[in-house]
C-alpha positions as MATLAB code, in Angstrom:
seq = 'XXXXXXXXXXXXXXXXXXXXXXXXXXXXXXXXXXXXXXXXXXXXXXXXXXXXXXXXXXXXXXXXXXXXXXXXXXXXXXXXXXXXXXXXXXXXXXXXXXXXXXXXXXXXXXXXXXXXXXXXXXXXXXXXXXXXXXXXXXXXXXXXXXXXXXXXXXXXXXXXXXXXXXXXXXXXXXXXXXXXXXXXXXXXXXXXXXXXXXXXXXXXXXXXXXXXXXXXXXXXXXXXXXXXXXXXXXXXXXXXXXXXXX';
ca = [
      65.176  147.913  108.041;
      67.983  146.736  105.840;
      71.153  147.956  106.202;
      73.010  150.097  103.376;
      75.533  148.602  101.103;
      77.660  151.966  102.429;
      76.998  150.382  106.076;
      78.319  147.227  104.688;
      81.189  148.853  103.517;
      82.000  150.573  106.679;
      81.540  147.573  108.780;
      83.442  145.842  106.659;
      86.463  147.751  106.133;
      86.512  148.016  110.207;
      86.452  144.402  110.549;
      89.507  143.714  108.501;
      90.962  146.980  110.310;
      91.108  144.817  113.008;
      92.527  141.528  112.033;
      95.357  140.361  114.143;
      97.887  140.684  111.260;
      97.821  144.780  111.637;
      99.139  144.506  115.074;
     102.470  142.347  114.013;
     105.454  144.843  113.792;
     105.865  145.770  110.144;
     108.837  143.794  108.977;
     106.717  140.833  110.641;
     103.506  141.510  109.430;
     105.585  142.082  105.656;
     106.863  139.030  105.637;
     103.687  137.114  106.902;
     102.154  139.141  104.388;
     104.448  138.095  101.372;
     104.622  134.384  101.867;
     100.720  133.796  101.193;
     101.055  136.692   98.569;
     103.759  134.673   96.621;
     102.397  131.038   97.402;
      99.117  132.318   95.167;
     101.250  133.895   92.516;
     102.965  130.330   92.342;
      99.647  128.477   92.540;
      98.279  130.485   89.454;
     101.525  130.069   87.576;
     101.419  126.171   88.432;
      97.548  126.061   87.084;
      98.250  127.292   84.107;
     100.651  124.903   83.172;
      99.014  121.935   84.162;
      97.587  118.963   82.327;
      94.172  118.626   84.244;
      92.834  115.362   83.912;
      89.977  113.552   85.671;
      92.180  110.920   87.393;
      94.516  113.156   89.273;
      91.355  114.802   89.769;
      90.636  111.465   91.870;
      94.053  111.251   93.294;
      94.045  114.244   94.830;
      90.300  113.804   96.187;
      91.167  110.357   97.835;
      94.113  111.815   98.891;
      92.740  115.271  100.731;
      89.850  113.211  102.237;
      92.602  110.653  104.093;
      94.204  114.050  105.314;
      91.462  115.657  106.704;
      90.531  112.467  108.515;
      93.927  111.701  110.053;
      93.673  115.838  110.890;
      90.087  115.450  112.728;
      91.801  112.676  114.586;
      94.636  114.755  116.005;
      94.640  115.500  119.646;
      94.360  119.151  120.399;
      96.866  118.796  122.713;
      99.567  118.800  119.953;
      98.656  122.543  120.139;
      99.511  123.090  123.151;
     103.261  122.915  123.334;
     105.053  125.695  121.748;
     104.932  127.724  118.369;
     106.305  125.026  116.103;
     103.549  122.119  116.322;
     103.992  118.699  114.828;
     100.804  117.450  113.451;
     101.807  115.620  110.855;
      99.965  117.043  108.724;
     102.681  116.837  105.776;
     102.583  113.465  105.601;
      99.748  113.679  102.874;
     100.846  116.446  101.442;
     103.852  114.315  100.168;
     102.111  111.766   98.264;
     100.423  114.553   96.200;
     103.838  116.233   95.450;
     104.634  112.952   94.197;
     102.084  111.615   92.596;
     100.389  114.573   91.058;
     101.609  117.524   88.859;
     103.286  120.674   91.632;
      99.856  122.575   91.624;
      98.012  119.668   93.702;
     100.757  119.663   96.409;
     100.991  124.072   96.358;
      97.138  124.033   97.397;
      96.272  120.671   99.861;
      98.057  122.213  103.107;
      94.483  124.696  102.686;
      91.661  123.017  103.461;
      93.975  120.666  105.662;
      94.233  123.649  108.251;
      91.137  124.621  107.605;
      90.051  121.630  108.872;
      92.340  122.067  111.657;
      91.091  124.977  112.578;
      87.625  124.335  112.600;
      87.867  120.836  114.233;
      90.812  120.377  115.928;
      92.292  123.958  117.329;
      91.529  127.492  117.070;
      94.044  129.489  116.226;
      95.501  132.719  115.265;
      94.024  133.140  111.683;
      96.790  134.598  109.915;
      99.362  132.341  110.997;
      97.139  129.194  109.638;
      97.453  130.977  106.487;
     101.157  131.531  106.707;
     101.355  127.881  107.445;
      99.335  126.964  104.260;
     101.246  129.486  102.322;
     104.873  127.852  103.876;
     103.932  124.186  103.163;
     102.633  124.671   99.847;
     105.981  126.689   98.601;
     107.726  123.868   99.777;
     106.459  120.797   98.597;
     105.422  122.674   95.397;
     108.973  123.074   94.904;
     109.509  119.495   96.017;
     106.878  118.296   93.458;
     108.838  120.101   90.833;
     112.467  118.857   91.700;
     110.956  115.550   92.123;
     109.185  114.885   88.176;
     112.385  116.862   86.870;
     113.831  113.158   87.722;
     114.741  111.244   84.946;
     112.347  108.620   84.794;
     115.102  105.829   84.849;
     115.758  107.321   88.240;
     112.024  108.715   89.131;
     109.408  108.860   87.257;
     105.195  109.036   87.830;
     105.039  105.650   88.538;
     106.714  103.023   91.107;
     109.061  100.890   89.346;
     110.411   97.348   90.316;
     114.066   96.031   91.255;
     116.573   98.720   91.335;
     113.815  101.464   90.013;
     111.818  101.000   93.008;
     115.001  101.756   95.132;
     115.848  104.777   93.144;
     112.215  106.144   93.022;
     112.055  105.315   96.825;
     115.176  107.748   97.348;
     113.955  110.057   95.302;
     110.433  110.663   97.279;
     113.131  110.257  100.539;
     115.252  113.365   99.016;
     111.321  115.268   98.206;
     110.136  114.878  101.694;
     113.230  116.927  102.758;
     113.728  119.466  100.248;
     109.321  120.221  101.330;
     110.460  119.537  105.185;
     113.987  121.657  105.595;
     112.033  124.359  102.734;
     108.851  125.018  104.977;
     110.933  124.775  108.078;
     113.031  127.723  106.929;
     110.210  129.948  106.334;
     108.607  128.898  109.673;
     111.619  129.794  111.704;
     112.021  133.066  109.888;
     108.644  134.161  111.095;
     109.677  132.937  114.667;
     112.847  134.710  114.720;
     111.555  137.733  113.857;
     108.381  137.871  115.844;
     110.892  136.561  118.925;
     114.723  137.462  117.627;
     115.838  136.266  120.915;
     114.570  132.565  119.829;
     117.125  130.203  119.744;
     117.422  127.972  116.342;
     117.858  124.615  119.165;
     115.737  125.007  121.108;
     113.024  125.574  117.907;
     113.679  122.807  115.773;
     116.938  121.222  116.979;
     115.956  119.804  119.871;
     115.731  115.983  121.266;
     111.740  115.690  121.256;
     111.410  118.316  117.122;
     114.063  115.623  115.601;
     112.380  112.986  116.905;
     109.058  113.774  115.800;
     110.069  115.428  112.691;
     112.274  112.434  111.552;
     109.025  110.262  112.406;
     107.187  112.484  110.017;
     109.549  112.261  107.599;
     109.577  108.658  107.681;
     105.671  108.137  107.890;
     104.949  110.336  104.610;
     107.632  108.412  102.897;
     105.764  104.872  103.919;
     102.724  106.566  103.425;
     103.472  108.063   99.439;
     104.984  104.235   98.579;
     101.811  102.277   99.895;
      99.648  104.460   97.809;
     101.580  104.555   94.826;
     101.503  100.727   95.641;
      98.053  100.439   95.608;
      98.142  102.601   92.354;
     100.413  100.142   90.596;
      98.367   97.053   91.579;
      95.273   98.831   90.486;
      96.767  100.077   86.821;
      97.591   96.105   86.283;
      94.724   94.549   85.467;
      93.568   97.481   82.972;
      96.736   98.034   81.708;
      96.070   93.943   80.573;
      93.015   94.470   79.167;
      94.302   96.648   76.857;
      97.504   94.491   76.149;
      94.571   91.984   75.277;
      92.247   94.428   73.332;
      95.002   95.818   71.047;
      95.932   92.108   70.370;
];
């Protein structure tokens, strides 16, 4: 016998009745609440105003496929050592706030921990989507300070000589407005889930400045060899039509 789309309802309505979230205590379960809330707000205000065009279309493709591989490849045991994890899973999220307009870099840190959580670890639902929510806000915002760069200092495209040194410490100064940005919302959710939690021994620690400064430094490496690549591969067409209009 099939069941009623009332039954449907019901069940349902009780399922989401007992999602995890309703048991946080309410300023907690607010704020978790408001983060994802606000990160889609942005992401529909940053669609909107975007350019879409079939080669950041690629970008971003190449670029979520490489993160979702180096995810799979993380060891679950990364998991396993407290409630702020370092999986380095920003480190592709900065080469699409660089490379591609803010919207790109607001919604890779999705299917990134979706992957996560279906290959790597299961966790607590609603703090994967907090997590999403945090990263995107930040290296959204990231993406945005970074093409408001002159592009004598910046710009979409590696440069050569002194440009390469300024665009170089320009994705440098991106990578930590998206690191110390997501960071801040992540250790607000801590603090009040735990307000006993001490801001050391979260993220100022030996072992979290260690791995975070290696994070910091392998998105870096890992935005300028792709927008290496990228230059070396414009070259040759950006010839042809040299020769063409000629």
């Amino acid at each position: 016998m099939r069941v009623s789309s009332v039954t449907r309802r019901l069940r349902a309505t009780v399922a989401i009745r007992q999602w995890a979230w309703w048991r946080l205590p309410p300023r907690l379960r607010f704020y978790v609440g408001i983060v994802p809330a606000a990160a889609v707000l942005a992401i529909g205000v940053a669609a909107a105003q975007t350019s879409w065009r079939p080669d950041d279309l690629v970008k971003f493709v190449l670029l979520l496929g490489c993160g979702m591989i180096s995810v799979a490849a993380t060891p679950r045991i990364a998991y396993g050592q407290g409630a702020m994890v370092r999986d380095f899973l920003t480190v592709w999220v900065l080469p699409v706030a660089v490379l591609l307009p803010p919207v790109y870099a607001m919604v890779t840190p999705g299917p990134l921990l979706v992957m996560t959580q279906w290959r790597v670890h299961r966790g607590v639902v609603y703090r994967r989507v907090f997590t999403a929510a945090a990263i995107g806000l930040a290296y959204g915002a990231a993406s945005l300070a970074f093409h408001a760069m002159p592009a004598s200092f910046a710009g979409g495209a590696l440069g050569t000589g002194v440009h390469a040194l300024t665009w170089t410490a320009a994705v440098a100064a991106c990578e930590v407005i998206g690191w110390l940005g997501h960071h801040v919302l992540l250790v607000a959710a801590v603090k009040l889930s735990d307000p006993t939690a001490r801001l050391a021994d979260l993220v100022l620690n030996r072992e979290a400045l260690q791995a975070d400064f290696a994070q910091i430094d392998l998105g870096i490496v890992v935005t300028l060899v792709v927008a290496k690549l990228g230059r070396d591969i414009d070259k040759p067409r950006n010839l042809a039509k040299s020769v063409t209009v000629e």
